[in-house]
N, C-alpha and C positions, 0 to 999 in steps of 0.2 A: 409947413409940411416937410419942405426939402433939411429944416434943421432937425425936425423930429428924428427923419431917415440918417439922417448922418450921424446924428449922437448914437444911434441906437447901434450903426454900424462900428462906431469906437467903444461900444461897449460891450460889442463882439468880441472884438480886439481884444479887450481887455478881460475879458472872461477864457478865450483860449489860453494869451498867455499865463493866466494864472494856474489854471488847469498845466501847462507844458511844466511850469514853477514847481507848483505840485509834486509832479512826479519826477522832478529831477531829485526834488529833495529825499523821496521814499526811493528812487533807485541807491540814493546815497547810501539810505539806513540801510538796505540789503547788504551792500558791499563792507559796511562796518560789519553788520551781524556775522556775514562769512566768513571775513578773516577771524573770526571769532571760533566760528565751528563751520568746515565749508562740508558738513553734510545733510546739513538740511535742502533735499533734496527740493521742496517745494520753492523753494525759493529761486530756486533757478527756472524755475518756466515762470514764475511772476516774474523775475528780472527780464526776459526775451517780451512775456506780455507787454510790459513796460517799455520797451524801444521800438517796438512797431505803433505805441501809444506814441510819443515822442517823435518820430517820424513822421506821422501824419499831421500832426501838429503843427510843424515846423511846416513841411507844405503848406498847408491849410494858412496859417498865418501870413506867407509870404506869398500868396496869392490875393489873401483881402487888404495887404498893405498895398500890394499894386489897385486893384479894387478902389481902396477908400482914395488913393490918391487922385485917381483917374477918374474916379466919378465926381466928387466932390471940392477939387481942386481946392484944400487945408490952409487956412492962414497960416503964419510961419509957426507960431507958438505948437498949432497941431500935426503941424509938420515935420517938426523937428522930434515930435514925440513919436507921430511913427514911424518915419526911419531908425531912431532908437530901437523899438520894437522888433522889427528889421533884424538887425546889429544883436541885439541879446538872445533873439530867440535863435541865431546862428547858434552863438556860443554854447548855449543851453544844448541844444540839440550835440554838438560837439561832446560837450561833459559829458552827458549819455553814452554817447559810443567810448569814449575813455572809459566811463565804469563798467561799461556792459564789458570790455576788454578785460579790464581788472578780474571780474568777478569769471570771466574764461580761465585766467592764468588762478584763481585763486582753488579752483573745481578742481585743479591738476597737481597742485602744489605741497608739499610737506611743508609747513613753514613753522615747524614744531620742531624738524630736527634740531639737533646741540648745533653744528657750524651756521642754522637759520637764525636762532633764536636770538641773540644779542639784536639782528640786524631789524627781525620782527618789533621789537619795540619800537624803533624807528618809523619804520611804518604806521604805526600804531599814532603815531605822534605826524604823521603824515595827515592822516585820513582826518584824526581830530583837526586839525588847523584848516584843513580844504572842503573839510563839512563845514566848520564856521562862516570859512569863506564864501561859500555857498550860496548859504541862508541869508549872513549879510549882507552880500551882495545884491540877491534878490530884495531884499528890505531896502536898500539903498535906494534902489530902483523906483520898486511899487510907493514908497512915502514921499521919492524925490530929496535924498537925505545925502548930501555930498558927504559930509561930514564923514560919514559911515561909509560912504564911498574911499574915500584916502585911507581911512583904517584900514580897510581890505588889500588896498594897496602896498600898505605897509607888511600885511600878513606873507606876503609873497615872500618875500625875504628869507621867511623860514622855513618855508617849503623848499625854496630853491637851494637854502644850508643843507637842508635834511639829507635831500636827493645826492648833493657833493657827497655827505656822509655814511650815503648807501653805497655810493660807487668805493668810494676807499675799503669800506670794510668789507665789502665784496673780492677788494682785493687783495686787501692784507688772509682774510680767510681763505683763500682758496688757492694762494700763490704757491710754488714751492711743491703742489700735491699732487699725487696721481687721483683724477678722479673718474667716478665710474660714471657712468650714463645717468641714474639717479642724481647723482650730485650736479652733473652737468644741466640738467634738466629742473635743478632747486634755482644753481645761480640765476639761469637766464629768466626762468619766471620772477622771482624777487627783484630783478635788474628793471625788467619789462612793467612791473606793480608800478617801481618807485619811478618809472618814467613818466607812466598815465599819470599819476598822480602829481607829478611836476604839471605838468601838460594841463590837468586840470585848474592848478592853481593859476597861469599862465590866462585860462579863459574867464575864470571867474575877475581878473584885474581888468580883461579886456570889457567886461559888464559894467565894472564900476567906473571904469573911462568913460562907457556911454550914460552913466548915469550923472559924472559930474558936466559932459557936453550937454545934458538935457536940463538942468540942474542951472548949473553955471554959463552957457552957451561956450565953454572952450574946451577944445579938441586938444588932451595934454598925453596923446599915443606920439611914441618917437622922441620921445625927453623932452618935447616941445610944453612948455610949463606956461606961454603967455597966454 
């Protein structure tokens, strides 16, 4: 009986976080769509619906990981899975507020004018690599797929190039000039975009670490590789 209750309780588990997965990935596609066209107005009360979704979650989940732990004292193997759980739907919940951020500064933004535009592509090439990163992340996770874990890892790299190459051409563009309130208010949003967006990628690597600790049983945060 007490095993019926228990599996049923990790299949709780397992059905929130997929749910939280979910919606990290559709707050993703909003914030692609907008920097696309940020006037589609509907989309901005689905993204807030969306983060108070995401927010409860995150509670929710990190109350039944204390829950299953405390009640059913986990042999290591289930244990270590959900602590993982733990660990990711932190991050999860994190990316959230980074897009929910993004898709703030995107509401506000001209990222169409001539001195944006070059820098726009960049982004563009941001969102795509940290939406991959995402999703595979997440796959890494839910299949217990290391493999795809290190990929992810790898991906980081270029997020973190992109983000150097926002900040330069933010400064080569804008050095030298008198700028008006406008303009000053284009830099710091596109500065502020290609941050979250580092930021994001940064979380998604920190998923795939707990996906090769669950995966592989080693903990390789801090360059610690053994």
């Amino acid at each position: 009986m007490t095993t019926n209750i228990k599996a049923k309780q990790l299949e709780i588990l397992l059905n929130d976080f997929e749910l939280l997965s979910k919606t990290a990935m559709i707050q993703m596609q909003i914030t692609m769509k907008l920097l696309q066209d940020n006037t589609i107005a509907s989309l901005y009360d689905e993204a807030e619906s969306n983060e108070i979704i995401m927010d409860r979650l995150e509670i929710k989940i990190r109350e039944e990981v204390v829950f299953t732990i405390f009640q059913f004292n986990p042999i290591a193997a289930d244990l270590r899975k959900i602590i993982t759980y733990q660990d990711i739907t932190t991050n999860l919940e994190r990316i959230g507020d980074m897009l929910l951020n993004i898709i703030h500064f995107v509401k506000v933004s001209d990222l169409s004018a001539n001195t944006i535009a070059p820098i726009k592509k960049m982004i563009d090439k941001m969102v795509k690599y940290t939406s991959e990163m995402l999703r595979n992340t997440i796959f890494s996770f839910s299949n217990e797929d290391s493999r795809l874990a290190y990929e992810v890892i790898a991906e980081d790299d270029k997020v973190d190039e992109l983000f150097h190459q926002i900040n330069l051409s933010l400064q080569e563009a804008f050095a030298d000039k008198k700028l008006d309130k406008k303009e000053i208010q284009s830099m710091l949003n596109t500065n502020a975009i290609s941050h979250n967006l580092e930021r994001i990628g940064d979380s998604c690597t920190n998923i795939a670490e707990a996906a090769i600790y669950l995966t592989e049983g080693k903990d390789i945060r801090h360059g610690n590789k053994q």
